[in-house]
N, C-alpha and C positions, 0 to 999 in steps of 0.2 A: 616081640618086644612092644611095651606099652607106648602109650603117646603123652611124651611129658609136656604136662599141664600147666600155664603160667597162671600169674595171678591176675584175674579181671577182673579190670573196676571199670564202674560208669561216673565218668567227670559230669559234673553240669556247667555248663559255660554261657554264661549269659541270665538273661538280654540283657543288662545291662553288667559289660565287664573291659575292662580297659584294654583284652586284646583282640574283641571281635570287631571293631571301628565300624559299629551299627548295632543297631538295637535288632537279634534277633537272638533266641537259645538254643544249643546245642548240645545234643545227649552225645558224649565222645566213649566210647567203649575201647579202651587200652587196657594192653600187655606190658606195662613198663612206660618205655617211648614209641612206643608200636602202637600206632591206630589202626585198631582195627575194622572201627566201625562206625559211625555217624548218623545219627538222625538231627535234620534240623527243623526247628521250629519257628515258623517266619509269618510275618502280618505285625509285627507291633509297632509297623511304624506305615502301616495301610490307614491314608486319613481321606479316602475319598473322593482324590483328584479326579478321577471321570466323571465322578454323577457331578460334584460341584459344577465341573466344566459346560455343565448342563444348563446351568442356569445362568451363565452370565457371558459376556460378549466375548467374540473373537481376539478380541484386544486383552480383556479381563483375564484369559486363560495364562498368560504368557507370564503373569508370578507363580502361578501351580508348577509352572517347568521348571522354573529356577531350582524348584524343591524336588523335583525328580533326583534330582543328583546334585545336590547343593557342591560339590568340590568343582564341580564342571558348567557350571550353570549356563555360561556363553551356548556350548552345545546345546545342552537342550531347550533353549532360546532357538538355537539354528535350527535344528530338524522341524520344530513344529513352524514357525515362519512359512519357513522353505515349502511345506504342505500345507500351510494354509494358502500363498501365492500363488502356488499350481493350480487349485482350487477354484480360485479365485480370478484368474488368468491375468496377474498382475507381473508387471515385468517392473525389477526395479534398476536403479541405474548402478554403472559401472562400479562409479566409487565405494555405493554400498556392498556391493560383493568382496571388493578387494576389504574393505573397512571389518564385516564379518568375519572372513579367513585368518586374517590377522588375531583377530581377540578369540578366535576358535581356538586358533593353534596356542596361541597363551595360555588361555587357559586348561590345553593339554597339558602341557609344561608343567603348570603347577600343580594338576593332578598328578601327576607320574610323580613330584617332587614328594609330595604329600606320601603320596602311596610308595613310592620305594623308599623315604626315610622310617617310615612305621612300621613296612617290612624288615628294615635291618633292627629297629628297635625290639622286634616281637622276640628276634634272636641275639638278642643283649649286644646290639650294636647302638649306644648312645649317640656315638659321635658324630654320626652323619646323618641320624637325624635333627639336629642341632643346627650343623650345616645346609641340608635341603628346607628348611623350614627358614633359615634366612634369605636364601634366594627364592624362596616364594613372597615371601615379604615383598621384594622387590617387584613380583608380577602384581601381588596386589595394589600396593602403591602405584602403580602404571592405570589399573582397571578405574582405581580410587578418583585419580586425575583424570578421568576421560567422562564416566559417569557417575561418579559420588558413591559408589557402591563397590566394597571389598570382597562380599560375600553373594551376594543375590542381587543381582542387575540387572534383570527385567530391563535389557540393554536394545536388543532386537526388536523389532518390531513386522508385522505385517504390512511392509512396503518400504521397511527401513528401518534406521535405527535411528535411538532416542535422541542421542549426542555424536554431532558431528566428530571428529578426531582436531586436539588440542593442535595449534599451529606450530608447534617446536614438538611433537610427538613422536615425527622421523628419529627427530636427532635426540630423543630421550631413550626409544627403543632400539636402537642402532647403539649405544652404549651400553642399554642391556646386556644385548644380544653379544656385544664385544667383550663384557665382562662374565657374560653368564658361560659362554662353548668351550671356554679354558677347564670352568667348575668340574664340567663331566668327566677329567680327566684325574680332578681330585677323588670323585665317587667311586671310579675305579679303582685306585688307591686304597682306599676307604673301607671296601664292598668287597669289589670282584676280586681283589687277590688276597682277601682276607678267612685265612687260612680255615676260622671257628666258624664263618657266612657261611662259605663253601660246602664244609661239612655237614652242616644244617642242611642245606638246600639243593645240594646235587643229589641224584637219584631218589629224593623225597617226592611224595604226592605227585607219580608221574603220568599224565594223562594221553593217552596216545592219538593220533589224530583221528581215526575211524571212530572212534568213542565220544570225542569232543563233540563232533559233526552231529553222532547220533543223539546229542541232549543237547544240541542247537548251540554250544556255545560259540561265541562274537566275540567280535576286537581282540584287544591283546593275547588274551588266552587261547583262544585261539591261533592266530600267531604261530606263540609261542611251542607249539603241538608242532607247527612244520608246515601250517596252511597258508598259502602266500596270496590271502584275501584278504581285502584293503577297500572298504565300498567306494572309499575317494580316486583308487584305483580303477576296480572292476563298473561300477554303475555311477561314474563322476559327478557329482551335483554342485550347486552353484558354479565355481571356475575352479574348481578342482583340476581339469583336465591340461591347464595352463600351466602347470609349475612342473617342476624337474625333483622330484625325491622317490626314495626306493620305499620297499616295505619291507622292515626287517622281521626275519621270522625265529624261531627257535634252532641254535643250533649245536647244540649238545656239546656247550664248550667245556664240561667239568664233568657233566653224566650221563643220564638217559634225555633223549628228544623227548619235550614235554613234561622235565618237570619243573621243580619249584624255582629252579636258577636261573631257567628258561624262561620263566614270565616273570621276573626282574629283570635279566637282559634285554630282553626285547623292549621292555621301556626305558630303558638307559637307552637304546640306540634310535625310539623315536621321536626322544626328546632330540639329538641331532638333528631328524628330518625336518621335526617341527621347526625348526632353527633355518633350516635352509627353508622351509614356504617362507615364513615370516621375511626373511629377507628379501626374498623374489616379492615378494607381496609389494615391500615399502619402497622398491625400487620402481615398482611399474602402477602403481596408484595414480589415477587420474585424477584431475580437480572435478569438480563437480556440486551441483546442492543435494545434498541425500535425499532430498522430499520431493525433488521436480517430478517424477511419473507418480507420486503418488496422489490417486485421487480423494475429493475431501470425503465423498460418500462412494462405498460400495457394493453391489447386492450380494446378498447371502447368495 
């Protein structure tokens, strides 16, 4: 008996197309709704950042990170800091650490908000990204009031950061926080018991975790595969080690471990944890001046 033959087409998708959320193209080789095959095509948005880093100060580098990941920029403000003061053997004070964590974990939030409303949108879910896109609003407005920047906040700095924390900031974030952990419960509403999401994304693009591992992939995705690594967990940095949250991992609640429902869940459930740092964070924040150990000159 012969082998029936479907019909193959090569989609082109991108670089510039409203559902790949980045400038990169892809060659999709499909049988219908069956992908079978994928080449992707990536660098169109490689502008440079290392050699630039090259030529200007320790201090200068830290809006190239913002643009690393423009949806998360707090982070990667944090990482490079964090290794420029190891470096540097710069210790900075308490406040700054707890002040960091805080706008780190925020700006998780609104990542995950970001990225799982555009998820359900790519699978003709409007309405909740409608919804997660208004309570990111709200992080933004938060980030806006602390250092004038919504988007790109070259916030962190090498021994500190730019702007202290507003004096009623507790008590702005703390209503967030009270208005926003109810939301999650909408999103599941929303999302997870939403019968056409479901269908999309349970046993789709399943990635096993020995596979993940062996093409290096991190964070969520990983995760989401069933790996229960967590750097803030396993190799703690700044005051990581101080708070009380779990790591949630993939857990095959509609399909196969590791696919596509899998790493939506997993960010629906870190945005909880992030909820809990944040809070631990603003309960045990010391006073302090963010600048005191910082020195005015330091050697390379």
């Amino acid at each position: 008996m012969g082998v029936i033959q479907g019909d193959q087409m090569v989609l082109n998708i991108g670089p510039q197309h409203p559902s790949t959320h980045g400038v990169l193209r892809l060659e999709v080789m499909t049988d219908g709704e069956i992908v079978s095959k994928i080449t992707p095509h990536l660098g169109y948005l490689h502008r440079c950042f290392e050699k630039h880093s090259e030529n200007v100060t320790y201090e200068q580098v830290i809006p190239y990170t913002d643009r690393c990941d423009y949806l998360a920029s707090m982070n990667s403000n944090f990482g490079y800091v964090v290794a420029m003061e190891e470096l540097m053997d710069i210790k900075v004070c308490e406040r700054v650490e707890y002040v960091r964590v805080i706008m780190a974990e925020l700006n998780r939030i609104a990542s995950h908000l970001l990225g799982v409303g555009a998820y359900g949108l790519d699978v003709g879910a409007f309405t909740p990204f409608v919804h997660m896109l208004r309570d990111r609003e709200r992080i933004l407005d938060i980030f806006e009031y602390t250092c004038g920047a919504r988007l790109l906040y070259n916030y962190m700095w090498v021994g500190g950061v730019s702007h202290d924390l507003p004096k009623d900031f507790k008590k702005i974030c703390f209503k967030f926080l009270d208005y926003f952990e109810p939301k999650i419960d909408e999103y599941n509403q929303l999302l997870t018991y939403n019968k056409i999401f479901v269908e999309r994304t349970a046993d789709v693009g399943v990635l096993p975790a020995d596979v993940a591992i062996s093409y290096g992939v991190s964070g969520t995705n990983l995760r989401a595969s069933g790996v229960k690594w967590d750097v803030r967990k396993e190799e703690p940095y700044s005051i990581y080690d101080r708070f009380d949250f779990d790591i949630p991992i993939g857990e095959a609640k509609f399909g196969t471990l590791g696919d596509c429902f899998d790493r939506y869940w997993v960010r629906i459930l870190e945005m909880k944890e992030s909820i809990k740092i944040v809070r631990q964070a603003l309960k045990e924040i010391p006073e302090g001046d963010i600048f005191e150990t910082m020195p005015k000159k330091s050697a390379p």
